[in-house]
DOVO-572200 format. One record per residue (C-alpha): residue number from 1; residue in three letters; z, x, y. Coordinates in nm, 3 decimals. Example, Ala and Ser with C-alpha at 12.3 -4.5 7.8 and 13.67 -1.06 7.14 Angstrom:
BEGIN
R  pos  code       up     east    north
R    1   ALA    0.780    1.230   -0.450
R    2   SER    0.714    1.367   -0.106
This chain:
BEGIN
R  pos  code       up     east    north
R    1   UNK   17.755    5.176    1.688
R    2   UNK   17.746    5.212    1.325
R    3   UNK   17.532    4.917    1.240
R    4   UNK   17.240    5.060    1.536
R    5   UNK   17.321    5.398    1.371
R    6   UNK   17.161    5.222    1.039
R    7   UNK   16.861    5.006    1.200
R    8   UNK   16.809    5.363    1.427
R    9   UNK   16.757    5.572    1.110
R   10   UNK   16.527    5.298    0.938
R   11   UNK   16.332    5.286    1.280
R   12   UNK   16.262    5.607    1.257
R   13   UNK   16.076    5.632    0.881
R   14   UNK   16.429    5.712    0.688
R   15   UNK   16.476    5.454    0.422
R   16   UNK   16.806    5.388    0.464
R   17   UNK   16.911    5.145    0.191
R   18   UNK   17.155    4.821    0.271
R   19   UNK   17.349    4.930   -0.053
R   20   UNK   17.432    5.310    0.084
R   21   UNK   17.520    5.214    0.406
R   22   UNK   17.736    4.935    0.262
R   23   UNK   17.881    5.233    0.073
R   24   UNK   17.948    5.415    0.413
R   25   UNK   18.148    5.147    0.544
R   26   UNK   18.354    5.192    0.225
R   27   UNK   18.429    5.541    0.265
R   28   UNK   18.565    5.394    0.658
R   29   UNK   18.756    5.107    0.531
R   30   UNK   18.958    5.319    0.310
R   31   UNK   19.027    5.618    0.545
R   32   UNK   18.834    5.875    0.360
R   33   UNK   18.629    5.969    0.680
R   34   UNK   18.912    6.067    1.006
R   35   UNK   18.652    6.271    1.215
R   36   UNK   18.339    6.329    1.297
R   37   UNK   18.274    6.552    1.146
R   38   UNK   18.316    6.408    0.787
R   39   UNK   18.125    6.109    0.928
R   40   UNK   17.841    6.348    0.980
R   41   UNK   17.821    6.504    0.614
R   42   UNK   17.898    6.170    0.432
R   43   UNK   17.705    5.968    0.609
R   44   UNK   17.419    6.236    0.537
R   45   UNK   17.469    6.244    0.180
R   46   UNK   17.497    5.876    0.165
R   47   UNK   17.170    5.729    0.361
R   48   UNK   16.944    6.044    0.292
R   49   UNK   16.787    6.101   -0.007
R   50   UNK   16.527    6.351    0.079
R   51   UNK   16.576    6.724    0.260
R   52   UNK   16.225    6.616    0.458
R   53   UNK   16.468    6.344    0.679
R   54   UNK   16.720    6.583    0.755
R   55   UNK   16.544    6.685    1.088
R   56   UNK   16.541    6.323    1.159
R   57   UNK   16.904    6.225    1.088
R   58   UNK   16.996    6.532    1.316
R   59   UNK   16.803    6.328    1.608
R   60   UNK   16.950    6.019    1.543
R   61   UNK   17.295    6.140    1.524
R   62   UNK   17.272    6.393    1.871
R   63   UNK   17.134    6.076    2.057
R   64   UNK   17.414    5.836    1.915
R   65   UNK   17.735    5.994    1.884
R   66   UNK   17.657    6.210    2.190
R   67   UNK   18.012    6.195    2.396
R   68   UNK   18.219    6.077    2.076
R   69   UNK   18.332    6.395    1.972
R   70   UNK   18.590    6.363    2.283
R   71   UNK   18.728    5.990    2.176
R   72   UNK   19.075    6.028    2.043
R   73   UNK   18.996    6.450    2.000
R   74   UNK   19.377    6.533    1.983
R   75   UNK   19.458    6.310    1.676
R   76   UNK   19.232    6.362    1.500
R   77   UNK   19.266    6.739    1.539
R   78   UNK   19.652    6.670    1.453
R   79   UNK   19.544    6.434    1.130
R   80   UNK   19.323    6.727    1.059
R   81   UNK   19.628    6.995    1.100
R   82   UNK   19.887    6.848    0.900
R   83   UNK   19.622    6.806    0.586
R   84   UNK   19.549    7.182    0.630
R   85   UNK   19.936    7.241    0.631
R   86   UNK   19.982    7.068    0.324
R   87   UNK   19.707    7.240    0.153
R   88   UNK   19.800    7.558    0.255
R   89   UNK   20.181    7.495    0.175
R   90   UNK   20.055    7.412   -0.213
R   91   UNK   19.850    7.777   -0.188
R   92   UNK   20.134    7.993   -0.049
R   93   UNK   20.432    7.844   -0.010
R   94   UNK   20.636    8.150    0.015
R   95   UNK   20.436    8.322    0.317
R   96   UNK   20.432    7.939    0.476
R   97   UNK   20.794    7.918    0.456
R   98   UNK   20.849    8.269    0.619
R   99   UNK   20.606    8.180    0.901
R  100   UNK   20.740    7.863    1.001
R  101   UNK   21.119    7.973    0.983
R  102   UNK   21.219    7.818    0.694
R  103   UNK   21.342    7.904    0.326
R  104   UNK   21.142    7.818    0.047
R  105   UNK   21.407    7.584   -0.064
R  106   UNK   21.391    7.358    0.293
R  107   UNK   20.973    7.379    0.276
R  108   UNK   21.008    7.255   -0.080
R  109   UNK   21.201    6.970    0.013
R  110   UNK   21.006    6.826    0.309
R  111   UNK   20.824    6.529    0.229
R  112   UNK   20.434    6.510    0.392
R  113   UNK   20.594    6.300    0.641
R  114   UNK   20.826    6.513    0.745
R  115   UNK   20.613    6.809    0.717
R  116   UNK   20.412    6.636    0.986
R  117   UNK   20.714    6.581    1.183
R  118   UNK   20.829    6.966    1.183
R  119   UNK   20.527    7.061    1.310
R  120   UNK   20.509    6.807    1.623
R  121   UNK   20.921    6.954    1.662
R  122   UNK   20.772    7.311    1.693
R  123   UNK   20.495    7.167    1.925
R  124   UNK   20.773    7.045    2.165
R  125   UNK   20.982    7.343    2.120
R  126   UNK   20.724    7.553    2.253
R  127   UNK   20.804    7.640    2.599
R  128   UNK   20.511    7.831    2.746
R  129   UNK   20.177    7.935    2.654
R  130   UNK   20.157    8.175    2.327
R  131   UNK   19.905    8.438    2.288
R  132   UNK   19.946    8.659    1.936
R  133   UNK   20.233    8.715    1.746
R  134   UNK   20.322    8.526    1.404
R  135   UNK   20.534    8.274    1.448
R  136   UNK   20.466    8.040    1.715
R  137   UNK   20.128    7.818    1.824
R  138   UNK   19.886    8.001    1.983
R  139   UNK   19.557    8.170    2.007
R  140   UNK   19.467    8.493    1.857
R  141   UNK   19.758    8.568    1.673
R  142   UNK   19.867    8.580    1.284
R  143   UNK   20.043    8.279    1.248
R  144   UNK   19.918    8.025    1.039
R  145   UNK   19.879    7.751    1.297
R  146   UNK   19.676    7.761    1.605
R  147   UNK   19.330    7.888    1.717
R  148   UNK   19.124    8.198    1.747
R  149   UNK   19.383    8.412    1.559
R  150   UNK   19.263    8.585    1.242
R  151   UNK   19.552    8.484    0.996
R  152   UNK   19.341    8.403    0.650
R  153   UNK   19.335    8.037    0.561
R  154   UNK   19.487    7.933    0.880
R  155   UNK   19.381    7.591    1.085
R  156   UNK   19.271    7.582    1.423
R  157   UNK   19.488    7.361    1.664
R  158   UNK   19.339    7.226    1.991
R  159   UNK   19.057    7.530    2.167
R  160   UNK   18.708    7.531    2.088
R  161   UNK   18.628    7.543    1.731
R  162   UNK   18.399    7.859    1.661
R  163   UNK   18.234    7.658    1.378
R  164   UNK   17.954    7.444    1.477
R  165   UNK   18.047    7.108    1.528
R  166   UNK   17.856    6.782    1.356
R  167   UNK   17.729    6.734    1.683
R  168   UNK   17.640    7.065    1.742
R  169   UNK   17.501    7.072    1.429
R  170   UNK   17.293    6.784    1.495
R  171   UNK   17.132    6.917    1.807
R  172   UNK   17.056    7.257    1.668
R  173   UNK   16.773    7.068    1.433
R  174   UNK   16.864    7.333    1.141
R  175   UNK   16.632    7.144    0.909
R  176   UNK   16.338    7.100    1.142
R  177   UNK   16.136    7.319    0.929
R  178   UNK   16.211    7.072    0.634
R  179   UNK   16.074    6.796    0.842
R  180   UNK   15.738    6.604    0.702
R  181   UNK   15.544    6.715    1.006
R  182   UNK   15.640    7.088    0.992
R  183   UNK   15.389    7.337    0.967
R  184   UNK   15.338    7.388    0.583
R  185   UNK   15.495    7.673    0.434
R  186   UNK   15.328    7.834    0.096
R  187   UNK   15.539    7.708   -0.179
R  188   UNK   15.434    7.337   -0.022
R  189   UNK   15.104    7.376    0.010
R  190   UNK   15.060    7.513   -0.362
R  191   UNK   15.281    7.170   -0.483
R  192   UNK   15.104    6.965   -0.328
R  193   UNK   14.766    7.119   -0.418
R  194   UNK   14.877    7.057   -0.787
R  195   UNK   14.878    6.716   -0.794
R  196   UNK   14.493    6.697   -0.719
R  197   UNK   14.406    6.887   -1.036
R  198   UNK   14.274    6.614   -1.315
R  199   UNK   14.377    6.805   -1.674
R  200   UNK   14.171    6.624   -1.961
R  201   UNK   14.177    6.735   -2.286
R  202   UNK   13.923    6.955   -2.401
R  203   UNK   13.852    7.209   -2.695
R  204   UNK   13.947    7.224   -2.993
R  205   UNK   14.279    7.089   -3.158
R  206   UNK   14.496    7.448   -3.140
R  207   UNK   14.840    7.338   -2.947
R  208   UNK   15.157    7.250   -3.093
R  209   UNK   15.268    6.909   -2.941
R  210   UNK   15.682    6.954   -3.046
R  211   UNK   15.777    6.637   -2.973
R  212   UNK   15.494    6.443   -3.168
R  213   UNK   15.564    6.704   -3.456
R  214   UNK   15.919    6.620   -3.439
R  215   UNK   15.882    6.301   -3.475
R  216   UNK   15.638    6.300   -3.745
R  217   UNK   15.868    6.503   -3.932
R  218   UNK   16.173    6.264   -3.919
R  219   UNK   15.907    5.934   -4.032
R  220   UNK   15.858    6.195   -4.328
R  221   UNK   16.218    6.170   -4.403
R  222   UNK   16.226    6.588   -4.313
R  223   UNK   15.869    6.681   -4.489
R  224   UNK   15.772    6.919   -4.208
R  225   UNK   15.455    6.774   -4.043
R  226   UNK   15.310    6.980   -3.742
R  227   UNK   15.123    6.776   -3.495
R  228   UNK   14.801    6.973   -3.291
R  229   UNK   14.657    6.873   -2.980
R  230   UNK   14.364    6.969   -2.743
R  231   UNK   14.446    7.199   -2.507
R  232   UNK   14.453    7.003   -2.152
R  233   UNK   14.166    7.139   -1.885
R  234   UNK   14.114    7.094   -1.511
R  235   UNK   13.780    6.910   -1.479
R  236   UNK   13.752    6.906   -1.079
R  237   UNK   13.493    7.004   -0.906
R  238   UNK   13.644    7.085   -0.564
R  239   UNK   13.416    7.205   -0.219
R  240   UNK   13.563    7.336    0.048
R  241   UNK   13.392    7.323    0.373
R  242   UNK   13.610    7.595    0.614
R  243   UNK   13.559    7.559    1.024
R  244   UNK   13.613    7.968    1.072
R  245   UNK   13.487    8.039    1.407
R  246   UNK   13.565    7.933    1.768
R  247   UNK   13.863    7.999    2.028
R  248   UNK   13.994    7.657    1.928
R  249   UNK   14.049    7.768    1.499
R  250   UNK   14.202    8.059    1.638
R  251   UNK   14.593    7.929    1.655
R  252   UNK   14.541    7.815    1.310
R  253   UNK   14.367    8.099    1.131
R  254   UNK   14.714    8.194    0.933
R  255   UNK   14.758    7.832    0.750
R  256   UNK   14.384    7.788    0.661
R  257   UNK   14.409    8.097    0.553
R  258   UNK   14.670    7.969    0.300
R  259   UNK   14.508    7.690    0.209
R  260   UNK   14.214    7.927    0.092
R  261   UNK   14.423    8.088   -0.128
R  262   UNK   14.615    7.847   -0.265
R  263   UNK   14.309    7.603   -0.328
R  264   UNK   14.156    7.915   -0.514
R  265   UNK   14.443    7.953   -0.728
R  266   UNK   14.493    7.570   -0.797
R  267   UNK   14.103    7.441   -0.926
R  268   UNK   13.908    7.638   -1.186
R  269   UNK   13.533    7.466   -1.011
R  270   UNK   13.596    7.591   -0.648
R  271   UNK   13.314    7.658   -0.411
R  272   UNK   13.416    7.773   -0.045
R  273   UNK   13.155    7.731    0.250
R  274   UNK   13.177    7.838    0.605
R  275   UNK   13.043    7.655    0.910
R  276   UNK   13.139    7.673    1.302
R  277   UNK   13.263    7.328    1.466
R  278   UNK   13.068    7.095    1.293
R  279   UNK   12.767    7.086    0.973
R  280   UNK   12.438    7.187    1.081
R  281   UNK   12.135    7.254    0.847
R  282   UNK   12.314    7.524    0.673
R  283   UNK   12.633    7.626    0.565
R  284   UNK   12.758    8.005    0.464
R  285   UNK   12.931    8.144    0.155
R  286   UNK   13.070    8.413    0.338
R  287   UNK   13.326    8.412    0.629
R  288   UNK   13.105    8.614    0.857
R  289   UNK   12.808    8.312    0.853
R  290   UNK   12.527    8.646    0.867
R  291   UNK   12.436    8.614    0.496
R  292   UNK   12.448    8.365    0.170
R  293   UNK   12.314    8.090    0.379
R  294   UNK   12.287    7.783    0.156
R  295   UNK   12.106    7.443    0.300
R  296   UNK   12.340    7.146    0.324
R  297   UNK   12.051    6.915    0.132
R  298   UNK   12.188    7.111   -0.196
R  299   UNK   12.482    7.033   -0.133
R  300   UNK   12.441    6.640   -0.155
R  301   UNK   12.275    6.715   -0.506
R  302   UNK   12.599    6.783   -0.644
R  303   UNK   12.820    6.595   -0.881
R  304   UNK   12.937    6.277   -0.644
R  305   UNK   13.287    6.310   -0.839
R  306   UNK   13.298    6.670   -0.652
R  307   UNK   13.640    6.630   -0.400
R  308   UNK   13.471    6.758   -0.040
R  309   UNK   13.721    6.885    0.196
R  310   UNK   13.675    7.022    0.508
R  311   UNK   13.895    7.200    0.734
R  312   UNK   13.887    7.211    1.080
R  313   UNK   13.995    7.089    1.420
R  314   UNK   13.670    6.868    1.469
R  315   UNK   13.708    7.000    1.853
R  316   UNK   13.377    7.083    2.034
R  317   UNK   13.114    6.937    2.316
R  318   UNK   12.957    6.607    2.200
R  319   UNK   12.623    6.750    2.246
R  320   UNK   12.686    6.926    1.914
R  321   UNK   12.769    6.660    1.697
R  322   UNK   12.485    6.366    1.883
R  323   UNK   12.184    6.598    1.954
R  324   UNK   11.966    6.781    1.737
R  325   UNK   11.969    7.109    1.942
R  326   UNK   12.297    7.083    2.064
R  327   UNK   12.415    7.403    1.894
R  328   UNK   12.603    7.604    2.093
R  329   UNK   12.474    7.898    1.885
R  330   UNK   12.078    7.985    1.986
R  331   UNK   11.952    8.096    1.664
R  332   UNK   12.086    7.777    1.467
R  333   UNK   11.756    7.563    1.406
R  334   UNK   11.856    7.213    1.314
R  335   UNK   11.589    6.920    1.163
R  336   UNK   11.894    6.626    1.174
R  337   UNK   12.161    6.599    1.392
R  338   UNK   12.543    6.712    1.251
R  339   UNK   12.637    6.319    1.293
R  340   UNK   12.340    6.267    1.006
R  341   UNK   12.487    6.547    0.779
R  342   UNK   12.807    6.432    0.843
R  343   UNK   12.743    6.093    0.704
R  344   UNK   12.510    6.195    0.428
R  345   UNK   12.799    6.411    0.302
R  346   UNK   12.994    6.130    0.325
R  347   UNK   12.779    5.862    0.134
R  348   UNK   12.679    6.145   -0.152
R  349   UNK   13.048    6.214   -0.275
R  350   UNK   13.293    5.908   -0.309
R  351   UNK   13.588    6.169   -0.239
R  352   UNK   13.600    6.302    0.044
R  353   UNK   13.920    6.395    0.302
R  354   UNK   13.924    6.592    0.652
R  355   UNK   14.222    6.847    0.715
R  356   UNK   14.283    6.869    1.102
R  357   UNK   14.492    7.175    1.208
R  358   UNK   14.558    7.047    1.539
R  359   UNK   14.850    6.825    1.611
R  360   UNK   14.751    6.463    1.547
R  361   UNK   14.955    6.366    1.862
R  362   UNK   14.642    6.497    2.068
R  363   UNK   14.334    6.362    1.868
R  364   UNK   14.305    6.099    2.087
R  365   UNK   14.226    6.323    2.367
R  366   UNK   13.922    6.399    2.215
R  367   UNK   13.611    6.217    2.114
R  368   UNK   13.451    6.390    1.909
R  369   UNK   13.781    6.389    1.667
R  370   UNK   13.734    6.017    1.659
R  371   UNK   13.373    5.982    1.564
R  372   UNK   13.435    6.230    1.280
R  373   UNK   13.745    6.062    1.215
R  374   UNK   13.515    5.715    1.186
R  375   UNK   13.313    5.928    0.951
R  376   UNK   13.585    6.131    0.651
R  377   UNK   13.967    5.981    0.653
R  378   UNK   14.118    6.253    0.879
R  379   UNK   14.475    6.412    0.778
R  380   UNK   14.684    6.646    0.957
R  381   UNK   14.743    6.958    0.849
R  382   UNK   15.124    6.933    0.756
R  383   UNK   15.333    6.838    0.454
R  384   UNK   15.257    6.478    0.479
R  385   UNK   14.924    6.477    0.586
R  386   UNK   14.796    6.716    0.291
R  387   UNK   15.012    6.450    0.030
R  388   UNK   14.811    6.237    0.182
R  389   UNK   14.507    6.376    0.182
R  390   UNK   14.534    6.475   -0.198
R  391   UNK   14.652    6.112   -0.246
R  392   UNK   14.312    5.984   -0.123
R  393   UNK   14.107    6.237   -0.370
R  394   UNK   14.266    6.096   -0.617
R  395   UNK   14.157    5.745   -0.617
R  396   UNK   13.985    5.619   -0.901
């Protein structure tokens, strides 16, 4: 089980290294993992090295170790016990003492062995079923040892633990919002954005650089030397091309939305067009598309080191990307058809990337996401996809 456990994880994009799963069966061979628990959470910390697999760890583990938790329950719950004895006896001994019926002489001088055998004694002693009270095993009660009572540091016995289990855990999919293919949240989108900026520097020499003046200064056997450097400068040239209208943008209005901002926070040369589905003639400065019109053939005059980007879900009726009048809107007058712009974008700037809102698991399902897709190296709109993306506008 353990060894598919590995291969399962590495099937499924976590890079699961031979050395920490070697390390896992360690921590087994020398009894530091009794349940499942602790298999769960060290196993976790040992084969995942990134928060972004966590979703994908809690899959692997539900559809494994589904039905384990039941294999052997009672010892281990009794391993478990007698540890929480023992480190409550170290924390109180005196209160321990009273509640098991001993003096703090006799609880001093029980060995752990023993320890664990008093308790199994008081298991068999037991004659019926307990509920409350402070002495015996039970449920809901004050003594120390049972479950469902509300005695402070106390260990749960048998019942249903009101903690999640690792199981539990695992099928909950806490961390599915740290998953690679989650919708982005702010903070990513602005980290991700940062890596696209290219700082030169630029200006005049008016910035302390401490470490080169540190070192300087040492060389000069402690003559003070203060080292100045050009302030660094983001040179990109970034346009953003933003699909804004249709039913279909609608779901995804929020996280473009964010991307607007974000991109106009990130890149100091930022121009922001509008279009609807696809590139016509034109293309709009404002969000409305009613005024600021600006024809696409300026566009391709620009500086071909300019990063183009467009956003959209490349979703609409292939008469509007293959025919000259196949604009759905009636006062659009076209001279090429969008496939032409498309591709003369394209050819003019050497960067270029397409962020798709919709979920990549249905692009197939439509053609005219492939043909664009043929056209601009299309990225999902998620975590990975936008690394991605930035990746590509990066290339020298």
């Amino acid at each position: 089980m353990f060894v598919s456990f590995f291969f399962t994880l590495r099937e499924r994009g976590i890079p699961v290294t031979p050395t920490a799963f070697l390390r896992l069966q360690k921590a087994l061979g020398l009894g530091l993992i009794t349940s499942l628990d602790d298999f769960y959470s060290v196993a976790r910390s040992l084969l995942v090295k990134s928060e972004r697999d966590f979703d994908i760890y809690d899959q692997v583990f539900a559809e494994l170790f589904r039905g384990a938790e039941s294999a052997d329950e009672a010892q281990v719950m009794l391993d478990q016990a007698v540890r929480q004895l023992l480190e409550e006896w170290l924390k109180e001994p005196a209160e321990l003492a009273k509640a098991l019926g001993l003096t703090e002489q006799e609880l001093a001088s029980l060995s752990g062995e023993e320890l664990k055998q008093y308790f199994l004694d008081r298991l068999k002693d037991q004659k019926g079923v307990h509920h409350g009270g402070s002495r015996w095993i039970g449920t809901g009660g004050v003594s120390p040892v049972g479950h469902g009572g509300s005695r402070p540091g106390g260990m749960r016995i048998g019942g249903v633990s009101r903690k999640s289990s690792a199981l539990k855990t695992a099928m909950e999919r806490r961390y599915r919002d740290y998953s690679q293919d989650a919708p982005l949240t702010r903070s990513q989108m602005g980290e991700a954005l940062k890596r696209l900026r290219h700082l030169t520097p630029s200006g005049p020499r008016d910035q302390v650089n401490v470490d080169k003046s540190i070192y300087q200064t040492m060389r000069n056997a402690g003559e003070v030397e203060i080292v100045f450097d050009r302030r660094l400068k983001d040179k990109l040239n970034v346009l953003l091309l933003i699909d804004n209208g249709g039913w279909s943008m609608d779901p995804y209005v929020e996280i473009v939305q964010a991307l607007f901002h974000y991109a106009e926070a990130q890149f100091r040369d930022l121009s922001i067009y509008y279009y609807h589905n696809t590139i016509m003639d034109r293309v709009w400065r404002d969000p409305q598309r009613r005024r600021q019109p600006e024809r696409v053939e300026s566009l391709l005059s620009r500086d071909p080191e300019t990063r183009l980007i467009f956003v959209g879900d490349a979703s609409m009726a292939l008469e509007e990307l293959t025919q000259i009048k196949g604009s759905i809107s009636i006062e659009t007058r076209q001279t090429r058809t969008s496939l032409t712009w498309l591709n003369m974008l394209a050819t003019s700037f050497r960067h270029s990337v397409w962020l798709n809102p919709k979920c990549s698991s249905l692009w197939d399902y439509s053609t005219t996401i492939a043909m664009i897709g043929q056209i601009f190296p299309m990225f999902p709109l998620t975590l990975t996809g936008l690394e991605k993306a930035v990746a590509q506008l990066g290339r020298r």
